[in-house]
C-alpha positions, 0 to 999 in steps of 0.5 A, a space after each residue: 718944906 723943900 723938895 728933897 725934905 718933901 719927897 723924903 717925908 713922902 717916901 717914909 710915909 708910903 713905907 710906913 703904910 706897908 705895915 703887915 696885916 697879920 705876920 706870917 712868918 711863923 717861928 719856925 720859918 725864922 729859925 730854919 730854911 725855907 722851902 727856896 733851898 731845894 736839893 737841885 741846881 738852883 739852890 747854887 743859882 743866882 735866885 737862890 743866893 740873892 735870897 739866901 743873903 736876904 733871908 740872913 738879915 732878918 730880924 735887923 733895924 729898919 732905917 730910911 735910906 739905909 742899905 747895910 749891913 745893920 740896918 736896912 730900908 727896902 729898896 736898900 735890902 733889894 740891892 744889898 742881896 743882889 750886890 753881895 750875890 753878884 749880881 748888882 747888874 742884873 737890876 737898876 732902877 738904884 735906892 729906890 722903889 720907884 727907880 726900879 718900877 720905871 727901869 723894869 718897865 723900861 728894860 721890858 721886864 716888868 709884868 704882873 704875873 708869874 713871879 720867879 724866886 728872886 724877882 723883885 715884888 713892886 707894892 703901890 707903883 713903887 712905894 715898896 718893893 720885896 724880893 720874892 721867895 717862892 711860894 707866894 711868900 716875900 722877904 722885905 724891910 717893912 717899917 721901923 717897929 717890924 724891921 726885916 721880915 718874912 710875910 705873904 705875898 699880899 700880906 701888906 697894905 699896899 696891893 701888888 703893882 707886879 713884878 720885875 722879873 731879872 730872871 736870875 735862875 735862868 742866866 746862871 743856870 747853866 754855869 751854876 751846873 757846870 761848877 757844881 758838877 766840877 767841885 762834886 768830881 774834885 771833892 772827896 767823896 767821889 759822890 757816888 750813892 752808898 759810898 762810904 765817908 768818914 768824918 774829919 772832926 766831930 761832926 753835927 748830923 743835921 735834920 737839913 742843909 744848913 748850919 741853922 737846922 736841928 742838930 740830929 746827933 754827933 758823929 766822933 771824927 772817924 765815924 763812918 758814913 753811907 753817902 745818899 746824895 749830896 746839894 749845894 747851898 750857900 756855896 758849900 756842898 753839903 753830904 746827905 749821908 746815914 749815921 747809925 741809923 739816922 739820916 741828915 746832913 753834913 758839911 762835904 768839907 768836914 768828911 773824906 773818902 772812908 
């Protein structure tokens, strides 16, 4: 067998061996948010993004050496949310697990504590890696019966080597608010709490800031609003407001000032 067939039959059986114990991603975590978006600054930050983009590929193929956007292996998955968020020089290591293990190590950000919300998660000195996802939960392409999932931190056969910590929150934190700040001065409404928005079109009132959450209920165009408060996720602003009654969100660009 030759080296590069050697090594590939090697890669594919390490990543078969991350085979989940038990799935932890329950049906609801699959068709909702998760507890990573937060109503602050860092939803809108780097951390926030690169999960964001991960999360959107679940449920696709798993596939050796691939890297999107239909399929994916884990190291490809790894570079695929940091590429579209950004932030692809922020992480090297390239396609692999283990080049990301020894370039972490090098650069002084390797440890095996105190993960951070998109922080890359190291399984078995390299053979697989996940992105971390706050609250002791991972997102990562796991094999090709189980595809891209959502799993517990420790939920895989391969124990945790550490974790390489790009910190990602903390380098876009302070630019992250600073354009926050600037678009919620510029959109309509003015943002102020208990100001009054009308919508532009027929609108969704949804039980959370995402096009995926429960609809609340319909809101004609025209409907007045009261505005609560406001996030940003995804890179849209969305509107926490009251309509008869029921409290949900909005998307900021689909209302004006009442």
């Amino acid at each position: 067998m030759g080296l590069t067939a050697g090594l590939r039959a090697l890669t594919a059986a390490a990543l078969a061996a991350t085979a989940v114990l038990a799935v932890t991603a329950t049906p609801a975590a699959a068709a909702g948010p998760t507890p990573t978006a937060t109503a602050s600054a860092v939803s809108a930050s780097a951390a926030s993004r690169v999960v964001y983009i991960a999360e959107a590929q679940r449920g696709k193929p798993y596939v050796l050496d691939a890297a999107g956007p239909s399929s994916f292996d884990c190291s490809g998955l790894v570079l695929y949310a940091y590429r579209m968020a950004g932030v692809a020089g922020r992480l090297g290591g390239g396609h692999s697990g283990y080049g990301m293990l020894a370039w972490g190590r090098a650069h002084h950000l390797f440890s095996r504590s105190n993960p951070q919300v998109g922080d890359v998660v190291v399984y078995g000195y390299g053979a697989h890696v996940a992105i971390y996802i706050g609250g002791s939960r991972v997102i990562s392409a796991l094999n090709p019966a189980q595809g891209i999932r959502i799993t517990g931190l420790h939920a895989l056969h391969n124990s945790v080597t550490g974790y390489i910590h790009t910190q990602l929150g903390r380098a876009a934190a302070k630019v992250v608010q600073s354009a926050s700040s600037a678009r919620t001065k510029a959109a309509a409404p003015s943002g102020s709490r208990g100001a009054l928005v009308r919508t532009r079109y027929a609108v969704n009132l949804r039980a959370a800031a995402t096009t995926s959450s429960a609809v609340l209920a319909v809101a004609p165009s025209g409907a007045q609003l009261r505005l609560i408060g406001s996030t940003v996720r995804g890179a849209k602003r969305w509107d926490h407001v009251v309509y008869l009654g029921r409290t949900g969100w909005v998307r900021a660009d689909l209302v004006r000032a009442g």
